[in-house]
N, C-alpha and C positions, 0 to 999 in steps of 0.2 A: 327315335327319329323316324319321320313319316317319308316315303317313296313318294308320296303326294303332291302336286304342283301345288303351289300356294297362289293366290289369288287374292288380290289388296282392293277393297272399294274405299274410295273417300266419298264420302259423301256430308256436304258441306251444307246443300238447300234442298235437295232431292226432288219430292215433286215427280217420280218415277218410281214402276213397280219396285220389289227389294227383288234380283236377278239372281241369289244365292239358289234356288233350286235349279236356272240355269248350270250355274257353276259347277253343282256338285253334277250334274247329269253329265260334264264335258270331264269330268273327272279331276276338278280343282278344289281344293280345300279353300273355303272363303275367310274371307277374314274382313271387318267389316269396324273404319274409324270415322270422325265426324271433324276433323279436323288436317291440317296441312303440318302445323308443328306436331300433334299428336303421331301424326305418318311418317314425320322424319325421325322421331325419337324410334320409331317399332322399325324402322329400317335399319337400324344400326344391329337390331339383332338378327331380324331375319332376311329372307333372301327370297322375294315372291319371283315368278316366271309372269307374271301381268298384274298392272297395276291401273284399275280404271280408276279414275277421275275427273271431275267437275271442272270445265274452263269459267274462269270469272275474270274479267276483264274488269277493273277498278282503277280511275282516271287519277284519283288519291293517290297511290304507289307512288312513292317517289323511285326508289330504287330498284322499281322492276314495273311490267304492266299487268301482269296477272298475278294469281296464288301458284300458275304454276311453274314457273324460275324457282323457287327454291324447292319443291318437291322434286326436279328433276335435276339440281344442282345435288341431292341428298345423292337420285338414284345413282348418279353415274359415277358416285365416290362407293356408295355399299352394294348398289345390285346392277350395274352396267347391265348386265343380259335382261333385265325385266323390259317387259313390252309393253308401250303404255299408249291406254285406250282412253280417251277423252269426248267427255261427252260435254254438246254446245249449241250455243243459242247461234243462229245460221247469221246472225247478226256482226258476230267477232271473230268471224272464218280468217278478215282479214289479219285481225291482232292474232291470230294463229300461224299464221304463215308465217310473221315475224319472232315467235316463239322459235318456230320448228328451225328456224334459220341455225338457229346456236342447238337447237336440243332436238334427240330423235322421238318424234313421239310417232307411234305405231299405228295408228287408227283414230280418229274422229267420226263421231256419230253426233248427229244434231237432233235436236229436241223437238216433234216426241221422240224418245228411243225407239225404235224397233228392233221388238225380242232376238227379228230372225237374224236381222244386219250382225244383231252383237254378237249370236251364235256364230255368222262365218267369218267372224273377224277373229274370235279367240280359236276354233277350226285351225286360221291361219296361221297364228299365232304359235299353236302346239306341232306345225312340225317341224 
């Protein structure tokens, strides 16, 4: 077993650089899925310290407004301490607000990403 902070990206439509050589320089092992149910299945095993993902707001949903209610219904039954970084279109700030209402999410960055923002957010994040 690794000493190493693990480090979860979902990434669903991407459309941004791949930030694994970030990750590994701040000293996290990346780990890297394309899907939300795929992410809830590998949570049941492991235990990441940050978990970025993709906001999708989808007007379809019946039983929630985004993909991410049930990513952070997983976290807070198998990895409550993960810190989660959400990146977003500046569009659905507001459907975020109402996310965060129920769920802690740790940081939002809106699209483009910038490298430096995500660096001092996971900075924050590690102490």
């Amino acid at each position: 077993m690794t000493d190493q902070k693990i480090i979860l990206s979902i990434v669903e439509m991407g459309g941004y650089p791949d930030f694994a050589p970030l990750f590994r320089s701040l000293g996290y092992q990346p780990g890297k899925l394309h899907a939300i149910r795929k992410a809830q299945s590998w949570l049941k095993k492991n235990k990441p310290a940050v978990v970025v993902s993709e906001f999708h707001f989808d007007p379809e949903l019946r039983d929630r407004m985004s993909n991410l209610e049930s990513l952070m219904a997983t976290l807070q039954r198998y990895a409550p301490d993960a810190k989660v970084i959400v990146f977003i279109d500046k569009n659905h700030r507001d459907r975020l607000e109402k996310v965060q209402a129920r769920y802690n999410v740790f940081g939002a960055l809106g699209y483009p990403i910038d490298e430096e923002s995500l660096k001092a957010l996971l900075q924050k994040a590690a102490e």
